[in-house]
Each structure stands twice: as structure tokens, then as C-alpha cells.
FIKOLZA-1660 file (N, C-alpha, C; in steps of 0.1 Angstrom, whole numbers, plus 5000, padded with zeros to 4 digits):
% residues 213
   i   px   py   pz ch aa at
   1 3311 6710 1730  A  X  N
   1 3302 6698 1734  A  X CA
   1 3297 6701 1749  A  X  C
   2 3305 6704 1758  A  X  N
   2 3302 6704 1774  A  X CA
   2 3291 6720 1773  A  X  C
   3 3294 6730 1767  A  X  N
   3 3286 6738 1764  A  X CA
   3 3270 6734 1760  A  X  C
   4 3271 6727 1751  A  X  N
   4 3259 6720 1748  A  X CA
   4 3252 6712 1759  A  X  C
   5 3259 6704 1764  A  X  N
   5 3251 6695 1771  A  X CA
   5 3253 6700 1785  A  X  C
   6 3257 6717 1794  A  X  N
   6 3263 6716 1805  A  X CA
   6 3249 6719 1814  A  X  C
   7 3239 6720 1806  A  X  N
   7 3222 6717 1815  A  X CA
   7 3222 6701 1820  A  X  C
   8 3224 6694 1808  A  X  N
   8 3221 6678 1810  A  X CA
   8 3233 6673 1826  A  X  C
   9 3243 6680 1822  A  X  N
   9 3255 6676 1830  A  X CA
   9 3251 6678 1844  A  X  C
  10 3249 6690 1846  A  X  N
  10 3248 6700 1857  A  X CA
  10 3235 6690 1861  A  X  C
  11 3224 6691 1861  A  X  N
  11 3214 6679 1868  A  X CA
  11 3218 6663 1867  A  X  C
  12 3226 6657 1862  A  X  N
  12 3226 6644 1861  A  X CA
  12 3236 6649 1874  A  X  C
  13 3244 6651 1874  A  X  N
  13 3258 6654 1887  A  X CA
  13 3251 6662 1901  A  X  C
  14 3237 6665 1901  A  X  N
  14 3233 6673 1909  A  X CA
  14 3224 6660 1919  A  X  C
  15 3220 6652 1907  A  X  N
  15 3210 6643 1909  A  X CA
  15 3217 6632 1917  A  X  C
  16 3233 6624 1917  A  X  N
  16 3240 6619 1918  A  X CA
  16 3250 6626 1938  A  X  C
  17 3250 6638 1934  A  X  N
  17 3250 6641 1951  A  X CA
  17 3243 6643 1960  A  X  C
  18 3230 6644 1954  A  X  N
  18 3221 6644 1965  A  X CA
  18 3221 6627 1967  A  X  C
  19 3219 6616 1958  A  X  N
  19 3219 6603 1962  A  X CA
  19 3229 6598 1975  A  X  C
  20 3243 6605 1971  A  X  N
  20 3249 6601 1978  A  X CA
  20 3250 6610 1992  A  X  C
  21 3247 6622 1990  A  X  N
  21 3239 6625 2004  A  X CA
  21 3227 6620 2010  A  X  C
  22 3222 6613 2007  A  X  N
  22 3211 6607 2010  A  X CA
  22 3219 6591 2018  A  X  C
  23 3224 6589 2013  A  X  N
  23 3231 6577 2015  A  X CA
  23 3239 6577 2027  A  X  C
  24 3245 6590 2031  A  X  N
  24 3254 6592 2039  A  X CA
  24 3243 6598 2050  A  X  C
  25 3235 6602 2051  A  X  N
  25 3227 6609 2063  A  X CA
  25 3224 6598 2072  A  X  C
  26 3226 6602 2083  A  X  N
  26 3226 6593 2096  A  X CA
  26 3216 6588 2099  A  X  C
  27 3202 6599 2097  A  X  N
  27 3187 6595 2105  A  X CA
  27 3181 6603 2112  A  X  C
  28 3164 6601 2115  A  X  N
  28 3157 6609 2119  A  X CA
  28 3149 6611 2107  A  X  C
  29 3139 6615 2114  A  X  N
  29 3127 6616 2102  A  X CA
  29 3116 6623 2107  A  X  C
  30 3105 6629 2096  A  X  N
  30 3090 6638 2106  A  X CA
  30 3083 6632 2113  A  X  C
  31 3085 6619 2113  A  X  N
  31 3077 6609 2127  A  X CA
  31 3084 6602 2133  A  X  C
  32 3100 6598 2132  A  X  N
  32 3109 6592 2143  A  X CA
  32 3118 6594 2141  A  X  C
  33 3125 6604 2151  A  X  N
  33 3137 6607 2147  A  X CA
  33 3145 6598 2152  A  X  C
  34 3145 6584 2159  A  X  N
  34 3154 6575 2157  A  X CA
  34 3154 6565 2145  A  X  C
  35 3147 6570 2136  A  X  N
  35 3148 6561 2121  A  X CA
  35 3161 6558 2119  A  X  C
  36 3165 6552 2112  A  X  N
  36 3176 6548 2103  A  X CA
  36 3178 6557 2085  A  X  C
  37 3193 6561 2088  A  X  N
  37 3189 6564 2073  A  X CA
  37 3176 6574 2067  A  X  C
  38 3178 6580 2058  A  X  N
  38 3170 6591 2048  A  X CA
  38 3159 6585 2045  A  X  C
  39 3148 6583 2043  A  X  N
  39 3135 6582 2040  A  X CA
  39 3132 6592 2033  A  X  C
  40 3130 6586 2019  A  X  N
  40 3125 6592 2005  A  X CA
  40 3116 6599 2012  A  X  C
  41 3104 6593 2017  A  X  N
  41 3087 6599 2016  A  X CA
  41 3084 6601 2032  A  X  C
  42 3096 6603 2043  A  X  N
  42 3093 6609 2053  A  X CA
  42 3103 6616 2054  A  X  C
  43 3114 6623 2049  A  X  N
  43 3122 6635 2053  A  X CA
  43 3125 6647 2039  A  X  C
  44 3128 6656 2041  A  X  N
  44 3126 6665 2031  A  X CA
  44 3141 6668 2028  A  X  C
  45 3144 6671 2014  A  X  N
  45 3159 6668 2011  A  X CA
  45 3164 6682 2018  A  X  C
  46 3160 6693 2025  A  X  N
  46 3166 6704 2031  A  X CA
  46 3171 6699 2045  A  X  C
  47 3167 6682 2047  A  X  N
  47 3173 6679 2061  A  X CA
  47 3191 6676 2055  A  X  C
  48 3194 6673 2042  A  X  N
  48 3204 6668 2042  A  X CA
  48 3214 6682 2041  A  X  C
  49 3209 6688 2043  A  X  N
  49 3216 6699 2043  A  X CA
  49 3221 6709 2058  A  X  C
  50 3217 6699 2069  A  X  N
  50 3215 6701 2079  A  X CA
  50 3230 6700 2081  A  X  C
  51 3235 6705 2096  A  X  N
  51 3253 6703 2099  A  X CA
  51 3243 6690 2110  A  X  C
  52 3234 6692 2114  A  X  N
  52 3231 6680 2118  A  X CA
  52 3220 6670 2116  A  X  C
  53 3221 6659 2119  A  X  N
  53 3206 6650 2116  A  X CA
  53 3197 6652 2123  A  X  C
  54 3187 6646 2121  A  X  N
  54 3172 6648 2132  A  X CA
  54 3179 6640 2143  A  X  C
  55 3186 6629 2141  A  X  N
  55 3185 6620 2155  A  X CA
  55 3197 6628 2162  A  X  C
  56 3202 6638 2156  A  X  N
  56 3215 6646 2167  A  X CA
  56 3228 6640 2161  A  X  C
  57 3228 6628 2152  A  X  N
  57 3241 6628 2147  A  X CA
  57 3247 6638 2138  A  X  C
  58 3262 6641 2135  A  X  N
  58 3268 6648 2129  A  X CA
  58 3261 6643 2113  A  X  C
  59 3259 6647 2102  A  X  N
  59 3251 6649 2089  A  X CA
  59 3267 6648 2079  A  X  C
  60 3272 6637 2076  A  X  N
  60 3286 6638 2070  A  X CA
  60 3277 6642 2052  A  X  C
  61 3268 6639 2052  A  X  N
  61 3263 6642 2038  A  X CA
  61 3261 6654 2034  A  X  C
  62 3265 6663 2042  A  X  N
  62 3259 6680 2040  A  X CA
  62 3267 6684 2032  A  X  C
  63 3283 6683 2030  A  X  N
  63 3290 6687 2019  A  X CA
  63 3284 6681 2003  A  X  C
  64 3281 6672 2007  A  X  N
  64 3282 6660 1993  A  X CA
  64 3262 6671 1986  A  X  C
  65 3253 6676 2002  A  X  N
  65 3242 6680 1991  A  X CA
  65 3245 6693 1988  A  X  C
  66 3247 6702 1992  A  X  N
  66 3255 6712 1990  A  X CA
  66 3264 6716 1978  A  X  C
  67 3272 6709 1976  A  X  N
  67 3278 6705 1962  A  X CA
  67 3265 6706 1953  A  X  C
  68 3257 6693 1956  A  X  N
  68 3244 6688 1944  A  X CA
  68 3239 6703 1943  A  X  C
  69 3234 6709 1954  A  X  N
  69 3222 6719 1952  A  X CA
  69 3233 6729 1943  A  X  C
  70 3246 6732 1946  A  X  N
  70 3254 6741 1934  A  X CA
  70 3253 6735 1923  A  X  C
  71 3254 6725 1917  A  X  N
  71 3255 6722 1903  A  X CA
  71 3240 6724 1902  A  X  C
  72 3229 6719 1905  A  X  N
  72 3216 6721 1905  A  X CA
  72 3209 6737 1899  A  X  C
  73 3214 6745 1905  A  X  N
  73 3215 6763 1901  A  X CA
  73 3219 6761 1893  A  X  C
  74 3236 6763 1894  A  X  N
  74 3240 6767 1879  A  X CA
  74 3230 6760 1868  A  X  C
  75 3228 6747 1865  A  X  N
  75 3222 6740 1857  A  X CA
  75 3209 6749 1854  A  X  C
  76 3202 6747 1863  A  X  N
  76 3187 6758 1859  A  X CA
  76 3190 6771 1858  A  X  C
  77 3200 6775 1859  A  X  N
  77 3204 6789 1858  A  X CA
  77 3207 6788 1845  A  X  C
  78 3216 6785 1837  A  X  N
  78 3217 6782 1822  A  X CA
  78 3208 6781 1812  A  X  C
  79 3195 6768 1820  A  X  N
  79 3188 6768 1810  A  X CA
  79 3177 6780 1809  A  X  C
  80 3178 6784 1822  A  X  N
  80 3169 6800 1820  A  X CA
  80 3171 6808 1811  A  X  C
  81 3187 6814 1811  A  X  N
  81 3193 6822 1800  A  X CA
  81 3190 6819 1788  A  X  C
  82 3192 6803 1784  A  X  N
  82 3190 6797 1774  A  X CA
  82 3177 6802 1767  A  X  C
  83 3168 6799 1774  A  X  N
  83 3151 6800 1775  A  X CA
  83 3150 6810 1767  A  X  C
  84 3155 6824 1778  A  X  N
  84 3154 6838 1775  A  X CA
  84 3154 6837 1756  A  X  C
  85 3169 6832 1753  A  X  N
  85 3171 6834 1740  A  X CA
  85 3161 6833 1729  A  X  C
  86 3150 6823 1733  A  X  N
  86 3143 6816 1726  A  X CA
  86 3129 6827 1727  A  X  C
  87 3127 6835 1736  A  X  N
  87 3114 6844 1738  A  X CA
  87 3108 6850 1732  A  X  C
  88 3100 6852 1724  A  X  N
  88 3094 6866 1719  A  X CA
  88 3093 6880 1722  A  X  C
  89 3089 6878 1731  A  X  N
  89 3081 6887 1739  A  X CA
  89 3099 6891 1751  A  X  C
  90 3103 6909 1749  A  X  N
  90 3117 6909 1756  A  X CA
  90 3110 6911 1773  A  X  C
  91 3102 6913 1777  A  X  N
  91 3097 6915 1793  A  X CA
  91 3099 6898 1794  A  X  C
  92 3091 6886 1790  A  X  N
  92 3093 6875 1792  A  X CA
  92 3113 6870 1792  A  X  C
  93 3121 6877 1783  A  X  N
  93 3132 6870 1781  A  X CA
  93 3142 6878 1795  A  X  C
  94 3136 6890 1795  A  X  N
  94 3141 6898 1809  A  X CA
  94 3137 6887 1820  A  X  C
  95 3125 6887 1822  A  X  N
  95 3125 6878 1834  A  X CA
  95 3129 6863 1839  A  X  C
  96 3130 6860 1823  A  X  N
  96 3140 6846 1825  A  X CA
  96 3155 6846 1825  A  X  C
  97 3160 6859 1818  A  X  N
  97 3175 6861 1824  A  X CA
  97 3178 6864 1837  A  X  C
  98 3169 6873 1840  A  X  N
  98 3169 6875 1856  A  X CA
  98 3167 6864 1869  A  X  C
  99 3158 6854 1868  A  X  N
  99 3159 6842 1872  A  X CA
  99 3168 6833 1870  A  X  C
 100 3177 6831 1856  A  X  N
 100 3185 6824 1857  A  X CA
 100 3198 6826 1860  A  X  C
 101 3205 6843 1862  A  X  N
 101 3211 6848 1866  A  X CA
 101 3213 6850 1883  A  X  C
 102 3204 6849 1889  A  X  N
 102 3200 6850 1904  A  X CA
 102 3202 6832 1908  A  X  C
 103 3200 6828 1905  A  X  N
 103 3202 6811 1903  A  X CA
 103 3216 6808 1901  A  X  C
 104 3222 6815 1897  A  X  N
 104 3237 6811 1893  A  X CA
 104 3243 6821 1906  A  X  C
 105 3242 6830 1908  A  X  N
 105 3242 6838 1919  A  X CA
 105 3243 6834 1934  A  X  C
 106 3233 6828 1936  A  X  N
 106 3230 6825 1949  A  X CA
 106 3239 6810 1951  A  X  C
 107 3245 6807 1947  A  X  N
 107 3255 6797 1947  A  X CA
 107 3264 6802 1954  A  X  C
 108 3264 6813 1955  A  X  N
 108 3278 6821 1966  A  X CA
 108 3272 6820 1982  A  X  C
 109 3257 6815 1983  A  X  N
 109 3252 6818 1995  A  X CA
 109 3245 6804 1997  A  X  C
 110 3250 6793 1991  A  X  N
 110 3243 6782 1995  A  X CA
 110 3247 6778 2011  A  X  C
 111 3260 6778 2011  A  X  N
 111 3271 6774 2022  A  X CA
 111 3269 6787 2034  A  X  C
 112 3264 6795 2034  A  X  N
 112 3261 6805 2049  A  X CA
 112 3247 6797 2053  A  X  C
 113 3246 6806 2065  A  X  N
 113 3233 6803 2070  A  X CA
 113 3218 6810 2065  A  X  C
 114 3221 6818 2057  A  X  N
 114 3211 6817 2049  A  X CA
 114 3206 6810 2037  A  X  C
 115 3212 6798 2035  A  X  N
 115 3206 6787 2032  A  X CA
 115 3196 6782 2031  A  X  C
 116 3185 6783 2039  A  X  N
 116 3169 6780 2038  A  X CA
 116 3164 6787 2030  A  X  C
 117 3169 6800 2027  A  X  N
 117 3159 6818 2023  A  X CA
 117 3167 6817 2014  A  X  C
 118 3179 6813 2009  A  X  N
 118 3181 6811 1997  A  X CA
 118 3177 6799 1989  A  X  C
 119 3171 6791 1992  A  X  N
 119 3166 6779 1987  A  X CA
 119 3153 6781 1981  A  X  C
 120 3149 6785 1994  A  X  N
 120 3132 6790 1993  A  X CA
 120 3129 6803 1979  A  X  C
 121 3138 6811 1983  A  X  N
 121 3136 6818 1971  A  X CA
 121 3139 6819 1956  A  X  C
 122 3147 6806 1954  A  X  N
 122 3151 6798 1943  A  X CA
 122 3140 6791 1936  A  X  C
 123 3137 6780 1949  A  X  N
 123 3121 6777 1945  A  X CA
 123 3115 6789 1936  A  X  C
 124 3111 6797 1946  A  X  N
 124 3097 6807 1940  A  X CA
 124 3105 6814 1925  A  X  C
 125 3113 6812 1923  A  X  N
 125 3117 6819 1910  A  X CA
 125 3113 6808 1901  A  X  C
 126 3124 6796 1901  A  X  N
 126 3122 6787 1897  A  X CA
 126 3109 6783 1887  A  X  C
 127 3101 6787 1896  A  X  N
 127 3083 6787 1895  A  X CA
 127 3077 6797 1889  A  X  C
 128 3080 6809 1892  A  X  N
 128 3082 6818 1883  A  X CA
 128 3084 6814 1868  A  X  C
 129 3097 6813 1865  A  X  N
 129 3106 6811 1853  A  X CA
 129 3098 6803 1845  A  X  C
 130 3094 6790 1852  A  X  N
 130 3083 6779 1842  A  X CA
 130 3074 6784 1840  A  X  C
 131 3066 6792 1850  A  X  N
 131 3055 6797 1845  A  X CA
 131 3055 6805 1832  A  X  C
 132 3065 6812 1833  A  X  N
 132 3065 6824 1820  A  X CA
 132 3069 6817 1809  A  X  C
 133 3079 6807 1809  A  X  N
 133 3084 6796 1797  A  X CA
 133 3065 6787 1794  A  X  C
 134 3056 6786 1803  A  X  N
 134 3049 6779 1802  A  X CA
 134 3035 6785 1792  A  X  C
 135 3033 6800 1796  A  X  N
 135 3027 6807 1791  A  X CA
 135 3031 6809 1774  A  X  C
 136 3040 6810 1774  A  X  N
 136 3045 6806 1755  A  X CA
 136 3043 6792 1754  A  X  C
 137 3048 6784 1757  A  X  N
 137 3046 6773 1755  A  X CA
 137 3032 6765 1750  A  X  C
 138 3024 6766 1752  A  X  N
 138 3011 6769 1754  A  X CA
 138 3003 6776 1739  A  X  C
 139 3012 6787 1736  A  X  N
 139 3012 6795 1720  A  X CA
 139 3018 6785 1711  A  X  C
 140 3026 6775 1712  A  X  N
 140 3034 6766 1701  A  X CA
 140 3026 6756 1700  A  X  C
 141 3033 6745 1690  A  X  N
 141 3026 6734 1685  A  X CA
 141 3032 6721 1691  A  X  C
 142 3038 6724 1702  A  X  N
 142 3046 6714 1713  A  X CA
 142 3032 6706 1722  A  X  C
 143 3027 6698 1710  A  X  N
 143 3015 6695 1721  A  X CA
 143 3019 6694 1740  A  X  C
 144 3030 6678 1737  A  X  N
 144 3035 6672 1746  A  X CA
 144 3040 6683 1758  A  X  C
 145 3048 6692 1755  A  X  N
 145 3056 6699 1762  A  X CA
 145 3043 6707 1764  A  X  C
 146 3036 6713 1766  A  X  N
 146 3021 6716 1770  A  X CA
 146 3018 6705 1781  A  X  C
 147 3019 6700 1778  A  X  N
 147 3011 6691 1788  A  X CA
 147 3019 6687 1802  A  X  C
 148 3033 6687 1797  A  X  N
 148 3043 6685 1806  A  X CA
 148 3045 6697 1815  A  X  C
 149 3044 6707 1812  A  X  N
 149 3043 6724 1815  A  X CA
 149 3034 6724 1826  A  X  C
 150 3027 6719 1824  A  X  N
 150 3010 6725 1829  A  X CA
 150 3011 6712 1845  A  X  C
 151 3018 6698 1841  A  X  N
 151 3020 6686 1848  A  X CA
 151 3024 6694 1862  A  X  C
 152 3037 6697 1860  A  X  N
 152 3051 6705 1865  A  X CA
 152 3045 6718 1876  A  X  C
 153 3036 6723 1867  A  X  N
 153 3036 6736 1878  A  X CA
 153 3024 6732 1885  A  X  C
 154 3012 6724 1882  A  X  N
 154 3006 6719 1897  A  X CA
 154 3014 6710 1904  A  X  C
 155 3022 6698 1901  A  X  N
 155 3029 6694 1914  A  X CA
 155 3035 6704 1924  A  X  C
 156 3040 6716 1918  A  X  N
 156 3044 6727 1928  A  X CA
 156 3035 6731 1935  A  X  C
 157 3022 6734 1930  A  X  N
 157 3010 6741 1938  A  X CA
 157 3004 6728 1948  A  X  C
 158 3004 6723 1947  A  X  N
 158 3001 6706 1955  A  X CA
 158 3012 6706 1966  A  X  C
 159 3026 6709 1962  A  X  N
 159 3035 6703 1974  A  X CA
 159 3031 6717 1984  A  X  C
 160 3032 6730 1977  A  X  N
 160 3029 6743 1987  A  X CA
 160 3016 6741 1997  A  X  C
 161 3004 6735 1987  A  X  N
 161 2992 6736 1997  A  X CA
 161 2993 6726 2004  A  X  C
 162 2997 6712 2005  A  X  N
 162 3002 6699 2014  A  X CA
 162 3008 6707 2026  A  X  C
 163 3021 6715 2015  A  X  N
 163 3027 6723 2033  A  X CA
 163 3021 6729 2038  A  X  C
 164 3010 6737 2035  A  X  N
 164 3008 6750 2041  A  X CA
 164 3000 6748 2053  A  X  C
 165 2986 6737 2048  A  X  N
 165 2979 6728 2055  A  X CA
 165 2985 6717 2064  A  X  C
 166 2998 6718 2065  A  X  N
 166 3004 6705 2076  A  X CA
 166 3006 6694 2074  A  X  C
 167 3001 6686 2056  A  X  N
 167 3003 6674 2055  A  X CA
 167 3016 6673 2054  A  X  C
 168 3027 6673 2059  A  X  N
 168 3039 6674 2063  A  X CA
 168 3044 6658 2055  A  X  C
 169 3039 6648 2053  A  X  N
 169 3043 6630 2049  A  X CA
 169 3037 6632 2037  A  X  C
 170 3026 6639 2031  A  X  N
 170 3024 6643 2015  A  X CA
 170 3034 6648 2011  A  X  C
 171 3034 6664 2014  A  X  N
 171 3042 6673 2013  A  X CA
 171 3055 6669 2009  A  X  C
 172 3062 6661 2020  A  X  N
 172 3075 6653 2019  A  X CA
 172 3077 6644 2006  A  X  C
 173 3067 6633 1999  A  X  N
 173 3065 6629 1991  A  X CA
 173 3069 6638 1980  A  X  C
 174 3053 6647 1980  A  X  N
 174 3054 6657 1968  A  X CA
 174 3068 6665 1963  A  X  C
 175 3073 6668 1975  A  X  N
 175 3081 6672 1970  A  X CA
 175 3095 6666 1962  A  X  C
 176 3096 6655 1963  A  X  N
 176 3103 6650 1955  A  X CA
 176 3096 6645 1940  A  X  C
 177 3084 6649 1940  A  X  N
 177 3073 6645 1927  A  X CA
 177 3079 6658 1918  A  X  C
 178 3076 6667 1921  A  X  N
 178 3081 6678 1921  A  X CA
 178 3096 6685 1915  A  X  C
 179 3103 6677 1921  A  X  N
 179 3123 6680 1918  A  X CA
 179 3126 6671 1907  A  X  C
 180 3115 6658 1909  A  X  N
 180 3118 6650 1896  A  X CA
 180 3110 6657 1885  A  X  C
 181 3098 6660 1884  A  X  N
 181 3095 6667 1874  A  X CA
 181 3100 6678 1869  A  X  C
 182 3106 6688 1872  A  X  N
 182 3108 6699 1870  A  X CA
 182 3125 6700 1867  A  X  C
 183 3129 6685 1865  A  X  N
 183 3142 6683 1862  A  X CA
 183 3141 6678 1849  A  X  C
 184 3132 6668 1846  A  X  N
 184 3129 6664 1832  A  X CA
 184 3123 6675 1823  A  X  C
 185 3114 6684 1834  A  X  N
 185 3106 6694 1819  A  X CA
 185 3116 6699 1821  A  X  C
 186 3131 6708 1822  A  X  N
 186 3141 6713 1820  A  X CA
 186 3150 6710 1808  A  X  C
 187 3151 6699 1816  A  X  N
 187 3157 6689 1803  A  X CA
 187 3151 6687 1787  A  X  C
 188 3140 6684 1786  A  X  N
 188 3129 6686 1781  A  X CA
 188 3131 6695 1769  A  X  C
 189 3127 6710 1780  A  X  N
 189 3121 6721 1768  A  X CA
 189 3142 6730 1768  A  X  C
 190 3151 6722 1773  A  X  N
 190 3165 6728 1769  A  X CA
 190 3169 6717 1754  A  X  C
 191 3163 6712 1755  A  X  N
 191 3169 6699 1739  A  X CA
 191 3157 6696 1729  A  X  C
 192 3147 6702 1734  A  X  N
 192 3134 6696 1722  A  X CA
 192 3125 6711 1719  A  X  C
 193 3130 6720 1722  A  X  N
 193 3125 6732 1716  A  X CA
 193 3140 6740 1711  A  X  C
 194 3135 6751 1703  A  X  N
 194 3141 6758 1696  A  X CA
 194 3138 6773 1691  A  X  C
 195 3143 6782 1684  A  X  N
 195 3138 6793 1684  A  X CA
 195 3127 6791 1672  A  X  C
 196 3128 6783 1662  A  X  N
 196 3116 6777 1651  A  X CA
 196 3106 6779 1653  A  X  C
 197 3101 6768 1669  A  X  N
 197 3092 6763 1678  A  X CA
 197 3084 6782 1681  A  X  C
 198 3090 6789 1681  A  X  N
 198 3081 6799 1689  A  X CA
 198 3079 6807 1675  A  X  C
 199 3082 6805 1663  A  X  N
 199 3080 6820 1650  A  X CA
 199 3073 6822 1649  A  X  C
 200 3061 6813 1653  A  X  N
 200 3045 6814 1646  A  X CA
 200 3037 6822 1655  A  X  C
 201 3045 6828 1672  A  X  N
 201 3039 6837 1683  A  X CA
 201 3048 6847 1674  A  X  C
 202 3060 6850 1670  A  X  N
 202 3064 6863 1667  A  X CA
 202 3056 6866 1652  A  X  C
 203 3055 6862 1641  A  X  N
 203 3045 6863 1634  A  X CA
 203 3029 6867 1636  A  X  C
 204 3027 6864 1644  A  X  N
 204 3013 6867 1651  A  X CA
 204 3014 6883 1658  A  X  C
 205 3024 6882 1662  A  X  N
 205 3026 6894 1672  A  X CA
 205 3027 6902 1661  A  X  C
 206 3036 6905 1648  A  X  N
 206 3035 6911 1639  A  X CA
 206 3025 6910 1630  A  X  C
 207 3015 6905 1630  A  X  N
 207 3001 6907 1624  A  X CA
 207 2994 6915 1630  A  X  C
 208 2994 6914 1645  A  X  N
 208 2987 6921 1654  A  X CA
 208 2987 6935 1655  A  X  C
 209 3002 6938 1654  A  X  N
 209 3005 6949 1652  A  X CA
 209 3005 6960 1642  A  X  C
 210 3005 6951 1629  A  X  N
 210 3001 6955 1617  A  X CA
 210 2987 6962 1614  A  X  C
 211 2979 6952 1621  A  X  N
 211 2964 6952 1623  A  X CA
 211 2958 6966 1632  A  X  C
 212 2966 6966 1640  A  X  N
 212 2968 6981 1650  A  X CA
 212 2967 6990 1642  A  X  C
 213 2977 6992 1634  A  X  N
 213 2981 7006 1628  A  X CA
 213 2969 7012 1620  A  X  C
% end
């Protein structure tokens, strides 16, 4: 049972420490660092992972997100593997074991100081990983999950160009548009697809090839 559901687990328990690190963070924010308290849509959840707050208080919430961001990995790390299983195509299921494996990995390095660069490069896998689940996706008869796919990876491309460009109070926004979507399409294509869902790209692929010869 916990096998089965240890995607669903792993984010609902990820989702639930960052709250309570959120809850526990002292203050400070991208336009006053004497705010009160975490601000959804002016601070970015890598402040709770600070040893300190913006306003210079000690950050008692940093263990509690720390924790979250580990169950968080593992969790997407899983359903990557998972994914792989379901692939056609073995370069696509290589690069989603490889992503979901590096994700489970970097859990050993949440807690150093490279922390940021391992975040950041979690992200960019992450992003990775959907995209290549997205590109099959796309080949099936999953209308919905198409459209959720496609939802998912421009909020990503939106939060990067907000940052890139300085809208720093978008950006901050987006990015939680972002962690919530890409937690549900997870969820999503780990319990509502299957290997069934993709026969009609390996069938094809074997016509194709047939057709070659």
C-alpha cells in the first residue's frame, strides 16, 4: 500500500512542512524586510530555507523546510522512475530514470551549503523530466493530461522570464503557481496513466519500422 501511494505521501507531507515552515518564519520580504511573517506573493519559499530571515531573525523554520524539500525529491524522484517504466521510447525512459535518480540523490546535499545549486538544478531537471513525459503525452488519448502538461511547463517558462527580467513580486507569485501545478500534474500522470495509455505510440513505432524495412 505505502509503495503504491509513496508519490501521493511524499508531496502531501512535503506540502504540510513547507506550511509549517512558512508559519514559523520570522519576516522580511522583497520589499520590507521588516514585514511580519512569510508572505505567499512577496517572498520566495528558498527564503525559508535561510539559517536566517530577511529581517536578521534566526529562521526556526529552516529545519521544518528542509525536511519538506527532502520528502519533495524523494517523491518526484519516484514518480520519475515510475514514468521511465511506462516509456516507449528507452533514451526517453533513460532520461527519466536519470532525473529521478539524481532527485533522490541530492537529498544528501540539501542540508550543505550548496543548497541553492542543488535546488536550482533540481528545478531544471524537473523541467526536463516533464517535458520528455510531456512529449509522449501528447502521442496518447489523455486529452486532459495534454492540456495539463502543456499548462505546467509554461508556468515554468513565465516564472524564469518574470525572474530573468526582474519582476521579482510576479516571479515570487509565479512561483508558487508553478510548485502547485507541477505537484498535481505529478500526481496526476503517477495515478491516471498507465502502460495501456502509451501502446498505441509503441504500435506505431512498430509499423514504422516495419514500413522501413
Amino acid at each position: 500500500m505505502f509503495k503504491k501511494y509513496s508519490v501521493l505521501i511524499c508531496v502531501v507531507i512535503s506540502v504540510i512542512l513547507i506550511v509549517i515552515a512558512a508559519l514559523l518564519y520570522p519576516g522580511g520580504s522583497l520589499f520590507d524586510k521588516n514585514s511580519e511573517g512569510f508572505e505567499w506573493s512577496n517572498n520566495f519559499i528558498s527564503n525559508l530555507f535561510a539559517t536566517k530571515a530577511i529581517n536578521g531573525s534566526e529562521n526556526p523554520g529552516k529545519i521544518w523546510a528542509l525536511i519538506g524539500m527532502a520528502f519533495h525529491s524523494v517523491g518526484f524522484g519516484i514518480f520519475f522512475i515510475n514514468m521511465s517504466k511506462k516509456m516507449p521510447s528507452r533514451l526517453a525512459a533513460t532520461v527519466l530514470k536519470f532525473v529521478g535518480a539524481t532527485n533522490i540523490v541530492f537529498n544528501f546535499l540539501i542540508a550543505t551549503p550548496l543548497h541553492d545549486l542543488v535546488v536550482l538544478i533540481s528545478i531544471v531537471l524537473t523541467l526536463i523530466g516533464l517535458f520528455t513525459i510531456t512529449v509522449f503525452i501528447l502521442k496518447t488519448k489523455l486529452h486532459l493530461l495534454k492540456y495539463c502538461c502543456i499548462i505546467c511547463l509554461l508556468t515554468y517558462y513565465c516564472f524564469f522570464s518574470l525572474f530573468g527580467f526582474g519582476y521579482l513580486g510576479l516571479a515570487a507569485i509565479m512561483q508558487k503557481v508553478y510548485s502547485i501545478g507541477s505537484m498535481l500534474l505529478v500526481v496526476g500522470l503517477e495515478y491516471f496513466t498507465n502502460l495501456e495509455d502509451f501502446k498505441q505510440i509503441y504500435s506505431d513505432g512498430k509499423k514504422i519500422q516495419v514500413t522501413n524495412r
